[in-house]
N, C-alpha and C positions, 0 to 999 in steps of 0.2 A: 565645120565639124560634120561628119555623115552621120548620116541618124540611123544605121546599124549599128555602128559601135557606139551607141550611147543605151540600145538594145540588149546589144550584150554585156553590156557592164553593168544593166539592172538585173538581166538573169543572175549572171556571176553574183553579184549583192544576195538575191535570193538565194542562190546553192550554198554560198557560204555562212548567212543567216540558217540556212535550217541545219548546215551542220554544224556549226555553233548550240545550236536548240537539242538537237540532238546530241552532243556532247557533253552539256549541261545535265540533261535529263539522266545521259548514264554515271555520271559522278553522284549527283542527287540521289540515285536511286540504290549505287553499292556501298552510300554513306547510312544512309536510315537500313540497309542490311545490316552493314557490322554495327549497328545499335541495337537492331531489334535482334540478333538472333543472342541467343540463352546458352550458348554451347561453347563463346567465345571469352576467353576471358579479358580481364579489363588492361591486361598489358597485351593479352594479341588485338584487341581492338585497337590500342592505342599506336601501335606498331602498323596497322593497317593504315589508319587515317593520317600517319604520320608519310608514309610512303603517298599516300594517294597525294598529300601536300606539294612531295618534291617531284614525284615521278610520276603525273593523274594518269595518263593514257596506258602505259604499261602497266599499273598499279591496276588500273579498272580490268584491264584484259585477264591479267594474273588472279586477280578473284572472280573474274568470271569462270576463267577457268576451274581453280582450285574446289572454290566454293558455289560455286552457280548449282549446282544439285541441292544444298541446303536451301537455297530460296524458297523450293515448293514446301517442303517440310517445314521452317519457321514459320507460315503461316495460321 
């Protein structure tokens, strides 16, 4: 076994571990959104969290989008 590619397969372990981390962190973070904001109601909430279940990555993108303005303001 060369001991580059055993080099590169801990990088690769690392890049994919922090985007893993990093993925987590953005699901985590537009979940306690649509809980904490006051403007939402409890079926568009639930419509949200229900999408982010089946579809997380486009679901997170699409309220970043939509909604990512309301973040400063619900605070």
């Amino acid at each position: 076994m060369d001991s580059t590619t055993d080099i590169w397969d801990i990088l690769w372990l690392f890049f994919w571990s922090y985007v893993f981390i990093a993925y987590l962190t953005v699901l985590f973070m537009v979940l306690a959104d649509i809980f904490r904001d006051q403007g939402l109601s409890g079926w568009g909430k639930a419509v949200w969290v229900l999408f982010l279940v089946f579809v997380p990555v486009l679901t997170a993108f699409a309220y970043l989008v939509t909604r990512g303005s309301h973040r400063d303001q619900s605070r």
